[in-house]
Backbone as CSV, one residue per row, in Angstrom:
resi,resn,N_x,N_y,N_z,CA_x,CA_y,CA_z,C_x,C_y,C_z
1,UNK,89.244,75.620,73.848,89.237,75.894,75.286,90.534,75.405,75.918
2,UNK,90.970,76.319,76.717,92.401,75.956,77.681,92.121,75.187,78.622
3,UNK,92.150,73.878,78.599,91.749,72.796,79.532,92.620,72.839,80.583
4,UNK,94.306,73.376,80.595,95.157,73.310,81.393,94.452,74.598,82.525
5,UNK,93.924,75.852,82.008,93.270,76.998,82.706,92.174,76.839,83.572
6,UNK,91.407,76.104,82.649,90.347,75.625,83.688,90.554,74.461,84.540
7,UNK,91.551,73.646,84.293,92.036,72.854,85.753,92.572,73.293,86.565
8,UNK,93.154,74.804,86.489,93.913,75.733,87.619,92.875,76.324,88.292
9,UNK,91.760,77.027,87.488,90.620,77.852,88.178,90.085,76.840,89.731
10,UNK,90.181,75.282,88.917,89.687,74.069,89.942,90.714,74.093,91.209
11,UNK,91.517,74.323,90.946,92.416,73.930,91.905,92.894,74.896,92.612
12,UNK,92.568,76.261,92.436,92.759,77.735,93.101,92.028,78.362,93.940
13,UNK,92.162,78.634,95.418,90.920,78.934,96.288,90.533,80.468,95.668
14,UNK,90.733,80.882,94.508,90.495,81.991,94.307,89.238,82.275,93.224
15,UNK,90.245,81.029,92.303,89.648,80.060,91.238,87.886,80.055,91.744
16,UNK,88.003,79.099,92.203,86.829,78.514,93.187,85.899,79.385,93.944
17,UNK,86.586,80.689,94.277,85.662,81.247,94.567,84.266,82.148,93.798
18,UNK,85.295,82.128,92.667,85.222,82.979,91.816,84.013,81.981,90.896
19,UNK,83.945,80.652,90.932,83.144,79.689,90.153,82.004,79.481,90.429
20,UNK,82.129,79.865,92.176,80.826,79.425,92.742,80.273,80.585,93.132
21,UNK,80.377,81.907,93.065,79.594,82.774,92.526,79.324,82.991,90.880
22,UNK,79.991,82.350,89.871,78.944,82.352,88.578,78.103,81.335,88.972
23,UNK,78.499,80.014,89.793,77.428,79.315,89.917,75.903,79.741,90.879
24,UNK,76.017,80.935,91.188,74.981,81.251,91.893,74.374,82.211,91.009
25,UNK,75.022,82.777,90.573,73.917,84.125,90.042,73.865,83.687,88.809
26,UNK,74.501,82.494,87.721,74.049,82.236,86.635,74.790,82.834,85.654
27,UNK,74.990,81.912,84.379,75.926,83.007,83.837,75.205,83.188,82.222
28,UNK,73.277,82.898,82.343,72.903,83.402,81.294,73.111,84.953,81.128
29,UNK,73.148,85.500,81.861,72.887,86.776,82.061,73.971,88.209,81.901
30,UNK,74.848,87.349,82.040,76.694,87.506,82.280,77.028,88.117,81.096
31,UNK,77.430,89.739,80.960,77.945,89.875,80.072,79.553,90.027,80.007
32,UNK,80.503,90.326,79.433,82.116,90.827,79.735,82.310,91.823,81.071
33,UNK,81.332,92.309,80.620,82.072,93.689,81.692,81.608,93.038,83.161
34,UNK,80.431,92.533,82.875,79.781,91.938,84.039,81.062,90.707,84.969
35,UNK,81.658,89.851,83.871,82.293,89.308,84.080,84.004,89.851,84.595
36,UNK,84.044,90.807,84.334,85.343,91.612,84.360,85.609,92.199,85.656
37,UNK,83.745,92.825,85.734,83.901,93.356,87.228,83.544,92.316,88.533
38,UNK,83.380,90.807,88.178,83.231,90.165,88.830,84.697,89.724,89.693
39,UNK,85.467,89.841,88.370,86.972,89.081,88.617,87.815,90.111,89.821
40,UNK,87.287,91.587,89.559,88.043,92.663,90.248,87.257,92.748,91.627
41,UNK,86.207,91.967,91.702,85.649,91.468,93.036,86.181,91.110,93.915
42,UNK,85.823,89.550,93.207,86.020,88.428,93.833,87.471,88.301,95.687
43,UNK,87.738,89.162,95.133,89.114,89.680,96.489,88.327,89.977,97.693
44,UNK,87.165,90.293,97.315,86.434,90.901,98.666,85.724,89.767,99.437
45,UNK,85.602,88.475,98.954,84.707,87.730,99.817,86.105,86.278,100.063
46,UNK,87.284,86.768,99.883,88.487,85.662,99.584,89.417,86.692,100.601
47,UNK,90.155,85.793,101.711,90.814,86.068,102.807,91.895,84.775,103.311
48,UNK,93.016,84.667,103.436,93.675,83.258,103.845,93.637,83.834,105.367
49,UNK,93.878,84.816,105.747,94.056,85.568,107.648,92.568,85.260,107.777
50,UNK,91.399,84.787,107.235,90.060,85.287,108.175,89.837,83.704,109.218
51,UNK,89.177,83.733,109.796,89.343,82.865,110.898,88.393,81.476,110.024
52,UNK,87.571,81.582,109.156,86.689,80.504,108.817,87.518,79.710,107.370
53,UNK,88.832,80.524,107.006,89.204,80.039,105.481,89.861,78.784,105.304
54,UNK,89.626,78.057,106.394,90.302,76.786,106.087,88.367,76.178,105.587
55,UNK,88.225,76.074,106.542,86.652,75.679,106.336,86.330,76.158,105.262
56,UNK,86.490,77.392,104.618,85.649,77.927,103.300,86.328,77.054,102.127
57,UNK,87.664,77.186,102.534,88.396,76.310,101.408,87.932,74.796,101.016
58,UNK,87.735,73.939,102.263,87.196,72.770,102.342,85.666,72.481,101.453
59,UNK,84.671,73.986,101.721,83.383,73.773,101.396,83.748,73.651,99.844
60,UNK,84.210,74.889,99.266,84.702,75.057,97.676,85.217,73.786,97.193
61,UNK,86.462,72.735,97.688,87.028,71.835,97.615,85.387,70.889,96.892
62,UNK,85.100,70.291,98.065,83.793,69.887,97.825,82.924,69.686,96.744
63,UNK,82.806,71.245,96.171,82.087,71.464,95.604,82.823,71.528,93.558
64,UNK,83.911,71.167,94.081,85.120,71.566,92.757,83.814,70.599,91.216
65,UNK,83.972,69.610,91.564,83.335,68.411,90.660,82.097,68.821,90.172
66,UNK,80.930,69.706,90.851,79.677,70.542,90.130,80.401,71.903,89.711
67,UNK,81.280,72.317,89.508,81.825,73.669,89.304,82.282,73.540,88.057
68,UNK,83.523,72.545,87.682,83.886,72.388,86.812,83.495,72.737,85.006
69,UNK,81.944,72.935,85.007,81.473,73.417,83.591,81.554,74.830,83.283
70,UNK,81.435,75.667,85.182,81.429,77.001,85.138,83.018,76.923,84.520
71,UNK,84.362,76.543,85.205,84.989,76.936,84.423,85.665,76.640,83.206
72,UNK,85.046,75.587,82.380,85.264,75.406,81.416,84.217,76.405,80.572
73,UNK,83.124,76.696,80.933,82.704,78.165,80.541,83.422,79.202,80.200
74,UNK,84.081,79.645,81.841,84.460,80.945,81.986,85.878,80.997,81.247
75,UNK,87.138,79.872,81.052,87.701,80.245,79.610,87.712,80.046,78.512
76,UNK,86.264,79.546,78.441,86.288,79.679,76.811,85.846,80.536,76.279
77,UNK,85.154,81.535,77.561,84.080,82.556,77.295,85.450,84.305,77.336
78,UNK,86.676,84.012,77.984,87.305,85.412,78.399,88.514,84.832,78.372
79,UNK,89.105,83.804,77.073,90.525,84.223,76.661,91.389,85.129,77.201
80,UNK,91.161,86.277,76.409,91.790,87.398,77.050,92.687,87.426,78.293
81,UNK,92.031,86.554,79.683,92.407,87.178,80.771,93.536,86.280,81.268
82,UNK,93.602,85.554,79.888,95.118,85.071,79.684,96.363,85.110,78.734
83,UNK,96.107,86.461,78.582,97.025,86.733,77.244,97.812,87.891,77.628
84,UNK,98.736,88.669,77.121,99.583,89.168,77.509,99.248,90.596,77.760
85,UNK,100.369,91.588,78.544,99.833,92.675,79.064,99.896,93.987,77.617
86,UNK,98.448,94.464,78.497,97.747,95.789,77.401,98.509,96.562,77.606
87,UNK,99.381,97.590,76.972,100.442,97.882,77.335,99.652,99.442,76.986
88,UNK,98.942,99.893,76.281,97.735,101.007,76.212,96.943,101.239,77.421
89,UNK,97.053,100.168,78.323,95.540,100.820,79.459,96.103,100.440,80.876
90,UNK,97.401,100.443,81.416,97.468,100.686,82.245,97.559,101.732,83.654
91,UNK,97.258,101.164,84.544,96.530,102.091,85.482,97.195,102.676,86.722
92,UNK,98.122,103.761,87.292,98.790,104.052,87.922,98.171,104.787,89.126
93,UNK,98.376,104.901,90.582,97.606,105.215,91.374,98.781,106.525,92.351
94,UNK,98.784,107.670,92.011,99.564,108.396,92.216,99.163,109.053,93.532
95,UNK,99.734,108.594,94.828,99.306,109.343,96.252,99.693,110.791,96.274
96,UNK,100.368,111.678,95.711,100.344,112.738,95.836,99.551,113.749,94.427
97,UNK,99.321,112.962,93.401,98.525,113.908,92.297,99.308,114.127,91.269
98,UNK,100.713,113.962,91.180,101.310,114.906,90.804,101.737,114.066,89.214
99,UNK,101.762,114.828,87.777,101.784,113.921,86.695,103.389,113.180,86.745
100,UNK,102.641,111.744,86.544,104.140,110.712,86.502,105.078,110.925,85.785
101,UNK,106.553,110.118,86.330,107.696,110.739,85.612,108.512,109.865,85.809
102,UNK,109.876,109.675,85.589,111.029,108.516,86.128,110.855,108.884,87.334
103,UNK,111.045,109.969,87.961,111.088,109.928,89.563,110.172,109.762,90.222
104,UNK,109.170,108.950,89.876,108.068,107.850,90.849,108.732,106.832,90.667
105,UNK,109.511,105.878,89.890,110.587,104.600,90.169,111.373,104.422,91.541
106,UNK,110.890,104.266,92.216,111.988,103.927,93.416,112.211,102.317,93.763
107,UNK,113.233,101.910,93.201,113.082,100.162,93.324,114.240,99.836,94.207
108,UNK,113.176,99.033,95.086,113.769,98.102,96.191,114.258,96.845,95.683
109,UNK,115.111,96.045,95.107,115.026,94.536,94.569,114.657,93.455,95.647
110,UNK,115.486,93.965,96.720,115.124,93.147,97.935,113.720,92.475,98.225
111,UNK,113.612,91.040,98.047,112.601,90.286,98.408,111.352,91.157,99.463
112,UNK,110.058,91.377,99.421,109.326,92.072,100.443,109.071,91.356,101.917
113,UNK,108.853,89.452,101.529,109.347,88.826,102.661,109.180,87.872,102.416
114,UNK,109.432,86.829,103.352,109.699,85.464,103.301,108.739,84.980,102.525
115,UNK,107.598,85.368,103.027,106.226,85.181,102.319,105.662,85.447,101.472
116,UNK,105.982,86.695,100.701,105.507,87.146,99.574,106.783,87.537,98.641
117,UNK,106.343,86.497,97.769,107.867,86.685,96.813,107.750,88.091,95.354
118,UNK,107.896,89.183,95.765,107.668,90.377,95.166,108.788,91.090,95.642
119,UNK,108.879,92.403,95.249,110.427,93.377,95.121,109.492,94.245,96.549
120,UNK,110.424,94.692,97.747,109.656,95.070,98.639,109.449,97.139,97.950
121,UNK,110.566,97.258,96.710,109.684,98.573,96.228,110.040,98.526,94.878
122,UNK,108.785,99.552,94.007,108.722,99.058,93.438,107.972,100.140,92.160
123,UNK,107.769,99.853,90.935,106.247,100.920,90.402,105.156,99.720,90.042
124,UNK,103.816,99.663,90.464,102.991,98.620,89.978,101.792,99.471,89.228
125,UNK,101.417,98.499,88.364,99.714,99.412,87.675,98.933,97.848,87.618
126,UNK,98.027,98.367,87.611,96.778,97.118,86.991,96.189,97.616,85.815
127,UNK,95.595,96.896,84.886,94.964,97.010,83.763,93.736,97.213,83.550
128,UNK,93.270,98.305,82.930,91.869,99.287,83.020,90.786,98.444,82.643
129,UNK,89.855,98.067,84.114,89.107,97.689,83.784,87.489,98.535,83.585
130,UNK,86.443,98.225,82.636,85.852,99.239,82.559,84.829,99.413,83.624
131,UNK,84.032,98.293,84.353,83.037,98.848,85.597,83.956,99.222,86.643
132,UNK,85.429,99.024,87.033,85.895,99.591,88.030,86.977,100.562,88.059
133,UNK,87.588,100.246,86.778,88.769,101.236,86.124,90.236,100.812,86.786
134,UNK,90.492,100.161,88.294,91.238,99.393,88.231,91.028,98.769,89.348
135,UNK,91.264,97.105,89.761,90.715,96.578,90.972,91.438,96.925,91.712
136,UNK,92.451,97.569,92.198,92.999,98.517,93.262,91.996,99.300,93.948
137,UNK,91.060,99.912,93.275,89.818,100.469,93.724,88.483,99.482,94.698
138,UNK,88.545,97.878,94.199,87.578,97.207,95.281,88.481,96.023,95.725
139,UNK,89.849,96.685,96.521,90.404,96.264,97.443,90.096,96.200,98.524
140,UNK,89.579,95.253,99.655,89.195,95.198,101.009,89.180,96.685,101.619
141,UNK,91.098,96.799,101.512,91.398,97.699,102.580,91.583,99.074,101.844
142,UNK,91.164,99.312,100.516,90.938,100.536,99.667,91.992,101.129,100.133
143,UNK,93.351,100.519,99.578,94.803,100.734,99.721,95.223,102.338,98.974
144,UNK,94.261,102.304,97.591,94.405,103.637,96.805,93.547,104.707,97.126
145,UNK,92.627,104.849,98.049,91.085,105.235,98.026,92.252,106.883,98.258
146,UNK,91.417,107.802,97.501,92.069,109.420,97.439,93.216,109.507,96.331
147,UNK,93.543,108.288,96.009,95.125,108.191,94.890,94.752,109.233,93.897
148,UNK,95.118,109.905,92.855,94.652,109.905,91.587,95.150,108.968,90.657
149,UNK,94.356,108.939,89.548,94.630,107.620,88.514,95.088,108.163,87.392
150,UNK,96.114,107.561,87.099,96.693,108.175,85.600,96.715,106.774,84.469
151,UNK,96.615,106.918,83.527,96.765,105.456,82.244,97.774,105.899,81.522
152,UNK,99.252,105.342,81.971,100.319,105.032,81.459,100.281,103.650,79.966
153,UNK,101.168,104.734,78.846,101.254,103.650,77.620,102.470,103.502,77.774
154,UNK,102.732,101.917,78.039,103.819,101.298,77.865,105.120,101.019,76.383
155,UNK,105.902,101.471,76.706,106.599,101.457,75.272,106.921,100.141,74.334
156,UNK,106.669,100.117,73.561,106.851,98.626,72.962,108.081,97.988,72.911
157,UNK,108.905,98.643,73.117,110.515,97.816,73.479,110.586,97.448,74.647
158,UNK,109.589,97.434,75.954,110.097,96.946,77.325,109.664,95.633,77.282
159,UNK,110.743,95.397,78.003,110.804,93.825,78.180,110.000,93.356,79.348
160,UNK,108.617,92.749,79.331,107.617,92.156,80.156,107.118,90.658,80.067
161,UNK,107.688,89.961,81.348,107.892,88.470,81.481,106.489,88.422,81.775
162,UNK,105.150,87.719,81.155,104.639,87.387,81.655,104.021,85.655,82.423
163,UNK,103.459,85.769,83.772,102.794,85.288,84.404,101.245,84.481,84.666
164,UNK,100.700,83.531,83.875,99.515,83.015,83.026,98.994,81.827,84.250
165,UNK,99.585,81.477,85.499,99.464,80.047,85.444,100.580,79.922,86.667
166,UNK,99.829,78.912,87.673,101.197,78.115,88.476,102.274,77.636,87.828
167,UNK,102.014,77.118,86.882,103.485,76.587,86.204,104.462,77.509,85.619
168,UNK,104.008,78.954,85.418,104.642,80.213,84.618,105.437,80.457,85.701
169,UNK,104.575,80.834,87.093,105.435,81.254,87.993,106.202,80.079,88.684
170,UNK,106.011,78.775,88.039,107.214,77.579,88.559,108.813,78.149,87.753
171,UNK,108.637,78.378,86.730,109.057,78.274,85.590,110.273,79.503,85.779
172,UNK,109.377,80.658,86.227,109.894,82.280,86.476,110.893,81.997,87.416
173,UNK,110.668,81.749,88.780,111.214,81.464,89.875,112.170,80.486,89.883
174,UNK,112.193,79.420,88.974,113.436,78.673,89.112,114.577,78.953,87.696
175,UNK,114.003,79.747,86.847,114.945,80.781,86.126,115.701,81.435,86.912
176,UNK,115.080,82.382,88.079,115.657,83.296,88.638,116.055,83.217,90.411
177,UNK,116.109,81.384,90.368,116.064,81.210,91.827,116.703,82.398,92.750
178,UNK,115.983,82.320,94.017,117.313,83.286,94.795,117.689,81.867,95.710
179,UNK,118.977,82.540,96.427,119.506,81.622,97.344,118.904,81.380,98.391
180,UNK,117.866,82.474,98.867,117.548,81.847,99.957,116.209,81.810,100.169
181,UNK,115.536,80.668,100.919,114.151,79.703,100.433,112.642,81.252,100.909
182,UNK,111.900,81.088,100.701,110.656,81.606,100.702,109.720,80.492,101.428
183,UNK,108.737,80.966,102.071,108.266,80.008,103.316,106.703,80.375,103.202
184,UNK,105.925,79.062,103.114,104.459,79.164,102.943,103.439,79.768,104.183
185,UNK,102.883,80.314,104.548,102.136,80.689,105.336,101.561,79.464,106.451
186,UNK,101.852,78.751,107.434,101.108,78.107,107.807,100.765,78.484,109.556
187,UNK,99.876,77.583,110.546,99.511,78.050,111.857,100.552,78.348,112.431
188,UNK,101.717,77.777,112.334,102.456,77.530,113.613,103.848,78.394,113.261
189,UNK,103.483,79.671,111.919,104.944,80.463,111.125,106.014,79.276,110.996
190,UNK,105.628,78.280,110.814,106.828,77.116,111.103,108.160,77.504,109.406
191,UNK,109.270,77.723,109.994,110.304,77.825,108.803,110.879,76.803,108.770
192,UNK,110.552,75.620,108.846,111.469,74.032,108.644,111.604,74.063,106.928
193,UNK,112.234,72.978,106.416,112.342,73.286,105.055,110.643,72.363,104.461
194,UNK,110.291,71.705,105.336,109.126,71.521,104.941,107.960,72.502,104.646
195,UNK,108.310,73.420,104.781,106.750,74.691,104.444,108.223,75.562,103.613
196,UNK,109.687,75.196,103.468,110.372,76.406,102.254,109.925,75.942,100.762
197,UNK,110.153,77.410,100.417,109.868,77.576,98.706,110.722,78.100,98.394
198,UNK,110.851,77.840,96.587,111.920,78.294,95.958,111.241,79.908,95.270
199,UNK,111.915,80.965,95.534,111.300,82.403,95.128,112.366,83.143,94.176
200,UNK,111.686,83.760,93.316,112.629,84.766,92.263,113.327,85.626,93.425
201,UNK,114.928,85.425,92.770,115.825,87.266,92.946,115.568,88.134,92.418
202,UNK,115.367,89.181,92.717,114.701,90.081,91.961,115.746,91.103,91.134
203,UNK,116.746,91.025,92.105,118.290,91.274,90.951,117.976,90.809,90.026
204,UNK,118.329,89.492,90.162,118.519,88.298,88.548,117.182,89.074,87.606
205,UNK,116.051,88.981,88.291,114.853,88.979,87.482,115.014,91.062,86.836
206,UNK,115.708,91.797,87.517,115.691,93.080,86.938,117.267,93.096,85.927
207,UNK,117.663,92.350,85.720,118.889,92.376,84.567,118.555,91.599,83.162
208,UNK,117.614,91.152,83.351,116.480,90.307,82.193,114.870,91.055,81.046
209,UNK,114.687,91.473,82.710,113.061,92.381,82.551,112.850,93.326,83.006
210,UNK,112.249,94.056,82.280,111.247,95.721,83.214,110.152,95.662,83.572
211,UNK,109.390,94.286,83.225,108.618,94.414,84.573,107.770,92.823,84.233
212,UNK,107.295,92.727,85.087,106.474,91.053,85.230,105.064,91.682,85.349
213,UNK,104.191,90.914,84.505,102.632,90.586,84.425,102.135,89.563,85.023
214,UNK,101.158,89.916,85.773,100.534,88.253,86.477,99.311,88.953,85.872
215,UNK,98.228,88.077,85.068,97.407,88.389,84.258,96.486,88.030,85.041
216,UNK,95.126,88.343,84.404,93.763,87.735,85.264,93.662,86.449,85.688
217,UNK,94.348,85.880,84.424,94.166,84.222,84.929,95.425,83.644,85.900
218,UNK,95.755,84.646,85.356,97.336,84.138,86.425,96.761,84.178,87.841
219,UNK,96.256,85.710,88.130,95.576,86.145,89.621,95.047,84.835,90.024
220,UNK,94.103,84.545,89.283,92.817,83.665,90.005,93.320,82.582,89.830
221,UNK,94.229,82.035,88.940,94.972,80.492,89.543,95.965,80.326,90.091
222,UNK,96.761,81.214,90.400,97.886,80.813,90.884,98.007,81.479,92.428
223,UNK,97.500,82.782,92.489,97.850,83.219,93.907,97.207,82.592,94.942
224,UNK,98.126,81.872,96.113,97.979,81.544,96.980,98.243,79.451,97.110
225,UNK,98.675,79.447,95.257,98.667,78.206,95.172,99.946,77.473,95.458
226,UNK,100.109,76.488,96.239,101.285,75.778,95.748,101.226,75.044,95.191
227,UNK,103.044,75.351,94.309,102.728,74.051,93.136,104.306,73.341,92.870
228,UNK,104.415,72.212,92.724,105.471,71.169,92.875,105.705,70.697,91.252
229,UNK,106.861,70.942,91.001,107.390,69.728,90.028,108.600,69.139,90.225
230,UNK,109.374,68.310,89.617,110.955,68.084,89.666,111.417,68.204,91.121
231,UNK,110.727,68.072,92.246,110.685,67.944,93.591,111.187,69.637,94.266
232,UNK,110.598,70.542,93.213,110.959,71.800,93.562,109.641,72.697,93.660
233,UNK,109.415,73.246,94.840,107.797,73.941,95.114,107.899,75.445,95.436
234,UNK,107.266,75.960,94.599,106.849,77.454,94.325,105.355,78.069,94.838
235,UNK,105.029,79.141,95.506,103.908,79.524,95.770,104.014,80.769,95.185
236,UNK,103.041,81.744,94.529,102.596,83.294,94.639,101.990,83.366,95.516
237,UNK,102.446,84.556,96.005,101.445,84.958,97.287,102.015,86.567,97.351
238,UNK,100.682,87.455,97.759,100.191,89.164,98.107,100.742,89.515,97.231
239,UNK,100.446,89.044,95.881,100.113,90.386,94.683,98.706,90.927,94.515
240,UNK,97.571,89.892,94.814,96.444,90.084,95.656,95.354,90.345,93.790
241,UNK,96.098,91.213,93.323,95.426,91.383,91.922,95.895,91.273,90.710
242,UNK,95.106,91.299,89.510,95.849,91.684,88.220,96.834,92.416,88.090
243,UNK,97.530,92.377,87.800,98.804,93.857,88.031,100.521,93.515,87.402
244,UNK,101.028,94.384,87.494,102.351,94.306,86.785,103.314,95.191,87.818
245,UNK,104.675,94.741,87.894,105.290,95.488,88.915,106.335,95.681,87.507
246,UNK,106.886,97.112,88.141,107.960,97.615,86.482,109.420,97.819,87.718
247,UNK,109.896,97.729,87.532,111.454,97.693,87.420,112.261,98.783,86.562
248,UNK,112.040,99.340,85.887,112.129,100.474,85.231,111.411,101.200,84.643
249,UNK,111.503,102.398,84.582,110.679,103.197,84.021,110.761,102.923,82.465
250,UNK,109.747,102.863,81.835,109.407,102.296,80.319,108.105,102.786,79.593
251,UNK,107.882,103.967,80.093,106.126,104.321,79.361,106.542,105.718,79.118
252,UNK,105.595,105.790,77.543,105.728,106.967,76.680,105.061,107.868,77.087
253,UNK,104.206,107.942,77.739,102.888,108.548,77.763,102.224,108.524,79.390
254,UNK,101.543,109.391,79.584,100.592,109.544,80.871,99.399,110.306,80.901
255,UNK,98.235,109.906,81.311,96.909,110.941,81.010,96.267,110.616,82.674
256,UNK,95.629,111.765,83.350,94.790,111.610,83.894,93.295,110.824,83.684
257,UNK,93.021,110.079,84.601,91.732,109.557,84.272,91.232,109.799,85.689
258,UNK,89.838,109.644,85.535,88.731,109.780,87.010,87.936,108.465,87.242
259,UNK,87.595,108.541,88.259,86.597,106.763,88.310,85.499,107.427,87.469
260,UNK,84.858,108.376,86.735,83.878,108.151,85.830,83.929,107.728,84.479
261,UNK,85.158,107.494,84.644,85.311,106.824,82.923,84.493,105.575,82.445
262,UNK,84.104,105.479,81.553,83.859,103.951,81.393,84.571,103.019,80.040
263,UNK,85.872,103.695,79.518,86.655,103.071,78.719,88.144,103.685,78.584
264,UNK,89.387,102.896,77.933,90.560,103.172,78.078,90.413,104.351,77.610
């Protein structure tokens, strides 16, 4: 068991949320998929903008110390959702229909904002999950709802940094510092250097890689977390899901799929 994983799940309001619904519904019962489509959930009852999430955060906090077995459970039970990207089942959400090609690549490198340290354009997929086919689909604001879905195979020569863990994305980001700081979300938008962070260039990071993975476990421990070492502090924040952003076009292959599928 990844003891370092399940001390992130503890320490992640996402983590946490995600613990104390196995702790409610039980996890005799729990199978993978059950568990899979829990994870592509969990986004829907988790909000940092809703007016009660300081308080929700506090209750979870609380409750971290009875939680703790769920997630020493939940990775010993789904490895996987920390291991590297399926490069066979990813999931592309095409707003006009039309079959993918290099000319859906349109990359912005430019930071998206202060706040969310991501390329503001970009190509992203998430990884096929089977009760939902991809959690882009039980997004709050059903960002893809009408998309069509295609499952792009990734070529085995692209180069994909992945993302496992607050410390991956400590690690990423001060590889690829940019010069200028990234700023945590707080009441008052305050930009003092007390709420700056250190965030990837996305130049630097596209002369290295074709594209970055933030994996399941990455999602649920790290987004929204801050995390400090060597007196240098990094947050992820609004990648929102499992997912991979590409930087170049790098996939052999493209197939239509429908939400009735129930496998890659």
């Amino acid at each position: 068991m990844n003891r370092d994983a399940a001390d992130d799940l503890l320490r992640s309001p996402i983590g946490l949320e995600l613990l104390e619904l196995l702790a409610r519904r039980g996890v005799g019962r729990l199978q993978v998929q059950d568990l899979e489509a829990l994870a592509a959930r969990v986004q829907r009852g988790y909000s940092r903008y809703s007016g009660d999430y300081d308080d929700r955060l506090r209750s979870l906090r609380s409750k971290s110390g009875s939680l703790a077995q769920f997630a020493e459970w939940l990775v010993s039970e789904m490895p996987h959702w920390w291991a590297a990207l399926d490069r066979r089942a990813q999931i592309w959400a095409s707003p006009h229909g039309g079959s993918p090609d290099a000319s859906e690549l349109q990359v912005d490198l430019q930071r998206f904002g202060v706040e969310a340290p991501k390329p503001r354009r970009a190509l992203w997929t998430s990884t096929f999950v089977a009760e939902v086919i991809s959690p882009w689909l039980e997004h709050p604001e059903r960002q893809i709802e009408g998309h069509r879905l295609w499952k792009l195979n990734v070529s085995l020569d692209a180069r994909v940094a992945e993302i496992h863990s607050p410390a991956d994305w400590w690690a990423f980001a001060m590889a690829y510092r940019d010069s200028a700081p990234g700023y945590s979300s707080n009441p008052q938008s305050d930009r003092s250097p007390a709420f700056s962070r250190i965030d990837p260039d996305w130049a630097k990071v596209a002369a290295d890689w074709d594209g970055v993975h933030l994996s399941i476990g990455g999602y649920l421990t790290a987004e929204d977390v801050t995390f400090q070492r060597d007196g240098a502090t990094t947050e992820l924040r609004g990648w929102d899901i499992e997912s991979t952003v590409w930087l170049r076009w790098v996939f052999r292959s493209a197939a239509q799929i429908s939400p009735s599928e129930s496998g890659p």
